[in-house]
PDB file as gemmi writes it, atoms N, CA and C in Angstrom:
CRYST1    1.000    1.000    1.000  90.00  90.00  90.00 P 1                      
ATOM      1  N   UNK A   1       6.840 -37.214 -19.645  1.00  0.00           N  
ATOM      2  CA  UNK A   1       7.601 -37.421 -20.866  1.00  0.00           C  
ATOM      3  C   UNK A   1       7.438 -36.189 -21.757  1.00  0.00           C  
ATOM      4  N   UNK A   2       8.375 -35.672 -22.028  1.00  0.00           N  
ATOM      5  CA  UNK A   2       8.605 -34.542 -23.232  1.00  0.00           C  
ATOM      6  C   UNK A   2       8.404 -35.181 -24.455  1.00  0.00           C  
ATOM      7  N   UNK A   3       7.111 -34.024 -25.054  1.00  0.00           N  
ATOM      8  CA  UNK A   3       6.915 -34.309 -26.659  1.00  0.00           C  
ATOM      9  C   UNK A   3       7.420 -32.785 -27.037  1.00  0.00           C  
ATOM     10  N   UNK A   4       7.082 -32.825 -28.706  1.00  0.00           N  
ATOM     11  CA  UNK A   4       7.586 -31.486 -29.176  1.00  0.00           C  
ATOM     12  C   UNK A   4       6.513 -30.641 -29.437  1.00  0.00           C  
ATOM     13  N   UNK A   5       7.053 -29.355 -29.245  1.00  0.00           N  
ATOM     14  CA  UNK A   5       5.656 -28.624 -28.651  1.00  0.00           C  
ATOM     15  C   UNK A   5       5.243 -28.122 -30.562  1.00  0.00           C  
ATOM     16  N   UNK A   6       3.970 -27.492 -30.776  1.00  0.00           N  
ATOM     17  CA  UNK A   6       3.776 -27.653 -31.626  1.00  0.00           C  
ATOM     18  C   UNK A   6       4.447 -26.578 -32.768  1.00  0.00           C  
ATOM     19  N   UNK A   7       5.291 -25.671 -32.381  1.00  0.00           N  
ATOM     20  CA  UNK A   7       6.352 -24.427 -33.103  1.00  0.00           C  
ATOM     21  C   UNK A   7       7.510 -25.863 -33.738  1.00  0.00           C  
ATOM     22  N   UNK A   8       7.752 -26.679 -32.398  1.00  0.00           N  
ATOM     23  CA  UNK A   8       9.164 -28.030 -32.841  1.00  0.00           C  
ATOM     24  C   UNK A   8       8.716 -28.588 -34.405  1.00  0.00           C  
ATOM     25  N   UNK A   9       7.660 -29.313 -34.026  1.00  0.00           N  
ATOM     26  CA  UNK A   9       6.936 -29.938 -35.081  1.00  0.00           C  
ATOM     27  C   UNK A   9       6.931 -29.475 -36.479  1.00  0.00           C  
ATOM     28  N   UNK A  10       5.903 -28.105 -36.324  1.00  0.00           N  
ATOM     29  CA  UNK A  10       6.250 -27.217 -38.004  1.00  0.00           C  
ATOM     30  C   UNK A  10       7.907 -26.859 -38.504  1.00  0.00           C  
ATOM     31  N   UNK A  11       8.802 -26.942 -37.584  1.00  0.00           N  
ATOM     32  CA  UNK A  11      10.091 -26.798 -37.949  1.00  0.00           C  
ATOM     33  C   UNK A  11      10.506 -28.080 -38.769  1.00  0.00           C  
ATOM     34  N   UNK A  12      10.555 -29.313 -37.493  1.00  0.00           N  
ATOM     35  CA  UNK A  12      10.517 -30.578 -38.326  1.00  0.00           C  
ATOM     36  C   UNK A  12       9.721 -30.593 -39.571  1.00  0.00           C  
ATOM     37  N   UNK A  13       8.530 -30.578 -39.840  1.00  0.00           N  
ATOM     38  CA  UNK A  13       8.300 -30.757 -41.085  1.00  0.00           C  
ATOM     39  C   UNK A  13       8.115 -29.769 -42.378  1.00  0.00           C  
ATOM     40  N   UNK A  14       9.089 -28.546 -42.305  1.00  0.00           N  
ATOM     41  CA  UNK A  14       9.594 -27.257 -42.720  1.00  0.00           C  
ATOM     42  C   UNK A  14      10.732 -28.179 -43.275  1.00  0.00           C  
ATOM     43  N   UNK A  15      11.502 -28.862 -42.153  1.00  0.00           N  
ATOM     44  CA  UNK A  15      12.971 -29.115 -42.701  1.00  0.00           C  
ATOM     45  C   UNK A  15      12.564 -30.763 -43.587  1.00  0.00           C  
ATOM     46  N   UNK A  16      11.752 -31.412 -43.221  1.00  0.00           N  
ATOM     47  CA  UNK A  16      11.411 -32.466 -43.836  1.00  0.00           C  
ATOM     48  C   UNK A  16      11.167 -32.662 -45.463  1.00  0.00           C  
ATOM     49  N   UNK A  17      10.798 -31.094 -45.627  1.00  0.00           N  
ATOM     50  CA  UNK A  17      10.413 -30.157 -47.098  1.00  0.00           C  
ATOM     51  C   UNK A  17      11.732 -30.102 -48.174  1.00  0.00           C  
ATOM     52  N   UNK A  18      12.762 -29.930 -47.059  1.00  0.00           N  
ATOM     53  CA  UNK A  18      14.003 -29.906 -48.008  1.00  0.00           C  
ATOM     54  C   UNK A  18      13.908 -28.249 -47.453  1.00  0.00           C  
ATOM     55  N   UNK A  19      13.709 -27.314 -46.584  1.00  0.00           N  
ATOM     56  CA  UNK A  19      14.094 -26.135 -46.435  1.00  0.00           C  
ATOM     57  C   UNK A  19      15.307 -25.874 -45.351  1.00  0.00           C  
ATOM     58  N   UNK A  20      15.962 -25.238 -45.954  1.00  0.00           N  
ATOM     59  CA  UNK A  20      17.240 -24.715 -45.314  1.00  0.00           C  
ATOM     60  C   UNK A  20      17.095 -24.100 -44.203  1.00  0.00           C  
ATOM     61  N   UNK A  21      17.626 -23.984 -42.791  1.00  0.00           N  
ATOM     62  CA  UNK A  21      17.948 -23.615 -41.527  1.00  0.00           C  
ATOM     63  C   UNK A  21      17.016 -21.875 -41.731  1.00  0.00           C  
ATOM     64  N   UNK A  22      17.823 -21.704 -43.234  1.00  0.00           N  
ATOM     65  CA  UNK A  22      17.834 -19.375 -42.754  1.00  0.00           C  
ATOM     66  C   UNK A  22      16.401 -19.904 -43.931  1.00  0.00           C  
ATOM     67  N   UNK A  23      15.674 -20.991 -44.292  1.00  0.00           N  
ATOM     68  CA  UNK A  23      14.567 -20.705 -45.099  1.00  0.00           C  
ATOM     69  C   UNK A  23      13.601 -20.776 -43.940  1.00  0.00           C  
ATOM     70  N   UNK A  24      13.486 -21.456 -43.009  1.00  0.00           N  
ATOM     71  CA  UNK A  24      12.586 -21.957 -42.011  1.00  0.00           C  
ATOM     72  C   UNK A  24      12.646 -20.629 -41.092  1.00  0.00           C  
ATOM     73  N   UNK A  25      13.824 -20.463 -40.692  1.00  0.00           N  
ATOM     74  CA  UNK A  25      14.046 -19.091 -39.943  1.00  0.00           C  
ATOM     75  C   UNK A  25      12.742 -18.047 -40.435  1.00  0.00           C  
ATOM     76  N   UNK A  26      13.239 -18.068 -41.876  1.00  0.00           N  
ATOM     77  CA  UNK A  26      12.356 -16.832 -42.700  1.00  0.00           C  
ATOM     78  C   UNK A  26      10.954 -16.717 -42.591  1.00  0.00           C  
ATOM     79  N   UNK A  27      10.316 -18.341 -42.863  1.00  0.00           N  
ATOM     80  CA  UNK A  27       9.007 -18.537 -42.951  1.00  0.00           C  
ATOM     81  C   UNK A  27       8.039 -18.174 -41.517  1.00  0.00           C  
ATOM     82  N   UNK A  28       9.456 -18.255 -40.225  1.00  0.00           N  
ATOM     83  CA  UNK A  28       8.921 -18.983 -39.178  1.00  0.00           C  
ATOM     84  C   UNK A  28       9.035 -17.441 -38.338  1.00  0.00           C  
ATOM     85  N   UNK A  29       9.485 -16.438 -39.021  1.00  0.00           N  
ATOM     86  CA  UNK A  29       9.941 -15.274 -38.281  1.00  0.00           C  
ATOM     87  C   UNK A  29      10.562 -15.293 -37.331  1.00  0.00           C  
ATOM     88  N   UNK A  30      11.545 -16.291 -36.842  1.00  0.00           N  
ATOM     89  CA  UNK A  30      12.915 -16.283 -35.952  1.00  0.00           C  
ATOM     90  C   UNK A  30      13.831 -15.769 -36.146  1.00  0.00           C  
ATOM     91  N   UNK A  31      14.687 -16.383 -35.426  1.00  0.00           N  
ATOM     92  CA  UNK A  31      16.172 -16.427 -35.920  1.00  0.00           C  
ATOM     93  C   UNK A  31      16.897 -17.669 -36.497  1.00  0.00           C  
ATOM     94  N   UNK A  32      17.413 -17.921 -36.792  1.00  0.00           N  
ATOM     95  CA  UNK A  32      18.986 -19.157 -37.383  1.00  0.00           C  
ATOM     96  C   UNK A  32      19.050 -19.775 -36.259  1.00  0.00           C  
ATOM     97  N   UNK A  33      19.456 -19.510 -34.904  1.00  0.00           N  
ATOM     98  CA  UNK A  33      19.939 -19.571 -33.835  1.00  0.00           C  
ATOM     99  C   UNK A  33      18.633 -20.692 -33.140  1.00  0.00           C  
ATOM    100  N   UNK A  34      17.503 -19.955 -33.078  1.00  0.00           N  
ATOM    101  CA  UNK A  34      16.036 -20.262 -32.609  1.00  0.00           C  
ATOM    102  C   UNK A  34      16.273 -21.335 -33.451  1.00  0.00           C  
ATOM    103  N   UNK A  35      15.866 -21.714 -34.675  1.00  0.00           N  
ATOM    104  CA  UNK A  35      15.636 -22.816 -35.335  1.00  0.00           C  
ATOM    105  C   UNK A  35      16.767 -24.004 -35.193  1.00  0.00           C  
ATOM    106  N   UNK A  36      18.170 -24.006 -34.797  1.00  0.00           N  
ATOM    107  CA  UNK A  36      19.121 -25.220 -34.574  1.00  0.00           C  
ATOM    108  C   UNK A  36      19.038 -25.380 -33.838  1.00  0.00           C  
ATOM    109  N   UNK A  37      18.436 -24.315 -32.877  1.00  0.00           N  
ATOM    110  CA  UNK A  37      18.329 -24.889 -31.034  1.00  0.00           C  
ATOM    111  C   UNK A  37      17.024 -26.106 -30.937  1.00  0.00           C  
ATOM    112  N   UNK A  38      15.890 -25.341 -31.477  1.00  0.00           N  
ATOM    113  CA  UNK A  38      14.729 -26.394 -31.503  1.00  0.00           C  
ATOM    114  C   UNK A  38      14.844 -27.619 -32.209  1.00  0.00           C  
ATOM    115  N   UNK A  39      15.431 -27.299 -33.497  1.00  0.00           N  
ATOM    116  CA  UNK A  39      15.549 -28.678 -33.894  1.00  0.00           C  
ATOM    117  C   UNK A  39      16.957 -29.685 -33.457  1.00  0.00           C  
ATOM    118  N   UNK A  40      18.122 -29.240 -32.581  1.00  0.00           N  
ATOM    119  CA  UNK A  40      18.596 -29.946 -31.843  1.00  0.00           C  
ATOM    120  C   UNK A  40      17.216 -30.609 -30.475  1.00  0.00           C  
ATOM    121  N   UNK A  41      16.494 -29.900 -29.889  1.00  0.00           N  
ATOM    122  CA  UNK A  41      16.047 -30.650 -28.836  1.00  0.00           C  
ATOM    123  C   UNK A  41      15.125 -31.520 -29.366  1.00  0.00           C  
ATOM    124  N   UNK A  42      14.398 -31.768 -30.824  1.00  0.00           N  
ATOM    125  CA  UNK A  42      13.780 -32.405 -31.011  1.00  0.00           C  
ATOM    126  C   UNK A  42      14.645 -33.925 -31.419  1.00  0.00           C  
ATOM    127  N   UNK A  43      15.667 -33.649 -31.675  1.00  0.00           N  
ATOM    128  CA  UNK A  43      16.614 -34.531 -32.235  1.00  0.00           C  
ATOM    129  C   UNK A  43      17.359 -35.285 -30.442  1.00  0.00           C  
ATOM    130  N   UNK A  44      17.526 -34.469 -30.041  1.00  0.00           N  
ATOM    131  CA  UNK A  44      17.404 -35.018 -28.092  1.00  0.00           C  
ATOM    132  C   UNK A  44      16.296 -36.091 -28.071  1.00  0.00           C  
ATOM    133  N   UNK A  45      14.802 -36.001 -28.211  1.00  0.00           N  
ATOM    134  CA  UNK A  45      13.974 -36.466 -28.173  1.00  0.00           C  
ATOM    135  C   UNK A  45      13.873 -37.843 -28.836  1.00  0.00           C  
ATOM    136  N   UNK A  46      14.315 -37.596 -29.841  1.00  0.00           N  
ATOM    137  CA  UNK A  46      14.476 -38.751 -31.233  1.00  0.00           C  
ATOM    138  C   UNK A  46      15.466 -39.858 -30.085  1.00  0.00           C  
ATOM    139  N   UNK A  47      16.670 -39.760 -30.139  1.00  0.00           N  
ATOM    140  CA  UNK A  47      17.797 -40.196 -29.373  1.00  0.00           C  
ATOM    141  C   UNK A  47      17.563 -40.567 -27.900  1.00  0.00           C  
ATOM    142  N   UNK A  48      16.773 -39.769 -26.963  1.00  0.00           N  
ATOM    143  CA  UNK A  48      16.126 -40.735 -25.912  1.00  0.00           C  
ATOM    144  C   UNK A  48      15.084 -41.111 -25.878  1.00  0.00           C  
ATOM    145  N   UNK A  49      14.731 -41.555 -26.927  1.00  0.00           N  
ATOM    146  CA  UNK A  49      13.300 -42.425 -27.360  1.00  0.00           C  
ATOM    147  C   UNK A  49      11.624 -41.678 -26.930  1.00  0.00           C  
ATOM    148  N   UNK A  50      11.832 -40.348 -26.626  1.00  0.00           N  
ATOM    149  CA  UNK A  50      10.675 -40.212 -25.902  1.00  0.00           C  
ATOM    150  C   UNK A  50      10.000 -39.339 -27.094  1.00  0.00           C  
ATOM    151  N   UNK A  51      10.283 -39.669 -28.289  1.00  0.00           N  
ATOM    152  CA  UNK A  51       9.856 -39.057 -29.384  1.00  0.00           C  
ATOM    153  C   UNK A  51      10.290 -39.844 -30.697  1.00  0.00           C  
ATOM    154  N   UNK A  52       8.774 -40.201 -31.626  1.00  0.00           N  
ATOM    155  CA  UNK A  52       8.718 -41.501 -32.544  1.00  0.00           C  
ATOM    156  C   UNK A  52       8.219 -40.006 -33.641  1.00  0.00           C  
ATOM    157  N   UNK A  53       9.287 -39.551 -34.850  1.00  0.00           N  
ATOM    158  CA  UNK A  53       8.480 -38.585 -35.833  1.00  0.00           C  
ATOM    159  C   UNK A  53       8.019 -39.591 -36.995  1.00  0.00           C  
ATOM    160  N   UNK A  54       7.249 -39.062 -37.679  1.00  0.00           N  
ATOM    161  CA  UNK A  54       6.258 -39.930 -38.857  1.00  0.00           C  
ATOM    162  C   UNK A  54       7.432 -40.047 -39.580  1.00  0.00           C  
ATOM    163  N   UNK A  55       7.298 -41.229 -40.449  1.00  0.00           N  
ATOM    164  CA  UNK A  55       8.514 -41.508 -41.673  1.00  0.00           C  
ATOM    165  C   UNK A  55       8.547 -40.670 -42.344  1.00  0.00           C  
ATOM    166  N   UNK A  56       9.507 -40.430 -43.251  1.00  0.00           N  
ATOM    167  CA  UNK A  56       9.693 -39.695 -44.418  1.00  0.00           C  
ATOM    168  C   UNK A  56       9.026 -41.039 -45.685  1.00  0.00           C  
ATOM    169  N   UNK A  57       8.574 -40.007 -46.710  1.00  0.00           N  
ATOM    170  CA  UNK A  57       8.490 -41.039 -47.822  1.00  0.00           C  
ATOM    171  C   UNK A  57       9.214 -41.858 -48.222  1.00  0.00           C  
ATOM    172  N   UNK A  58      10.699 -41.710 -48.145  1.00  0.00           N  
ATOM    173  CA  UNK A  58      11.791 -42.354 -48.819  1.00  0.00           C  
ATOM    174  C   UNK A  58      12.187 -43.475 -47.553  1.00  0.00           C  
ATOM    175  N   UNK A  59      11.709 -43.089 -46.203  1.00  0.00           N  
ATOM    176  CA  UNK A  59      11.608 -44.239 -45.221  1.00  0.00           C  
ATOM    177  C   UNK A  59      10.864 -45.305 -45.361  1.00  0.00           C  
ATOM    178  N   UNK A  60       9.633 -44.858 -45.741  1.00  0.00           N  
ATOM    179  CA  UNK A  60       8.110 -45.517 -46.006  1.00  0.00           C  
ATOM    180  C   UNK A  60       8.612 -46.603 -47.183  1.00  0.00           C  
ATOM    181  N   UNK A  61       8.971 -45.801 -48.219  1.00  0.00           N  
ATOM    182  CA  UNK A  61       9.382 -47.193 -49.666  1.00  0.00           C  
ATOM    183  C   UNK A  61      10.494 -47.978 -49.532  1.00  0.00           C  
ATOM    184  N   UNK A  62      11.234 -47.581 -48.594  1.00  0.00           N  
ATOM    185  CA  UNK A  62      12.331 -48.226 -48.488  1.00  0.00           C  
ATOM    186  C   UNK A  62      12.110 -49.974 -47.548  1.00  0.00           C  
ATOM    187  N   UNK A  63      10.688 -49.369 -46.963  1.00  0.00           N  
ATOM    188  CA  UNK A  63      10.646 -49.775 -46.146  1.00  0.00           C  
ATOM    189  C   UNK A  63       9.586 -51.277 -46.711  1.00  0.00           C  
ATOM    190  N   UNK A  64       8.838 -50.610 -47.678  1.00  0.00           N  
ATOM    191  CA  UNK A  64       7.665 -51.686 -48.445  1.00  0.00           C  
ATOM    192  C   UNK A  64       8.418 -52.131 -49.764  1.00  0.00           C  
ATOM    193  N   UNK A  65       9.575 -51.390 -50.109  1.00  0.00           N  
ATOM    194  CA  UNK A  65      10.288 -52.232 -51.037  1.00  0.00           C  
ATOM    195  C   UNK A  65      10.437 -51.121 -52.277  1.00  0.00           C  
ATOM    196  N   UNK A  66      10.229 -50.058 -52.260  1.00  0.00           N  
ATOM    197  CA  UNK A  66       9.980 -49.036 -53.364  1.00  0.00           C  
ATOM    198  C   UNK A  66       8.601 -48.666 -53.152  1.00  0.00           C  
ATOM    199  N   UNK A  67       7.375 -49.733 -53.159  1.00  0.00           N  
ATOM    200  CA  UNK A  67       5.942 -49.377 -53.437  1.00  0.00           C  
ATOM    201  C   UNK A  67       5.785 -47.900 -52.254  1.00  0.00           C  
ATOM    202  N   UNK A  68       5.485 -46.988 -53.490  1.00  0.00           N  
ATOM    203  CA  UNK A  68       5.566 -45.760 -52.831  1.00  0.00           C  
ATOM    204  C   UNK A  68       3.955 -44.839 -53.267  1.00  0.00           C  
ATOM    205  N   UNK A  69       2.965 -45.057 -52.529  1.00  0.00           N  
ATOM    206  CA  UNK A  69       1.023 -44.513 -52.561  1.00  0.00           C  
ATOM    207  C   UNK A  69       1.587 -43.006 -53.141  1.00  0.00           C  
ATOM    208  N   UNK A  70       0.697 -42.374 -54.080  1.00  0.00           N  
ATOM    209  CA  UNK A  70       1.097 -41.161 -55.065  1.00  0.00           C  
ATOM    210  C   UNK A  70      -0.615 -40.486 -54.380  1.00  0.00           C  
TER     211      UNK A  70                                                      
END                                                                             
């Protein structure tokens, strides 16, 4: 089973940040190109189940009703 290797991951939670495609690029010393490719295959992953990513906060409260841990 394919997980995401650990470059996928810091992208995911780069973009989880609210950073833009060419901000992650920047941070991550890629390219634009490099970064939609990886985060398309992680999004592959998502979609054939062989990959569960941590909630987002706004998943988490939505999820307990608002009650959102500070």
């Amino acid at each position: 089973m394919l997980s995401p290797t650990q470059r996928q991951l810091s992208m995911v939670e780069l973009a989880d940040r609210g950073m833009t495609l060419q901000q992650i690029a920047a941070r991550l010393g890629v390219s634009v190109t490099f970064v939609q490719r990886e985060l398309a295959r992680v999004a592959c992953m998502v979609l054939d189940g062989t990959y569960t990513p941590t909630p987002l906060p706004i998943e988490v409260a939505a999820v307990r009703g608002g009650d959102v841990a500070h």
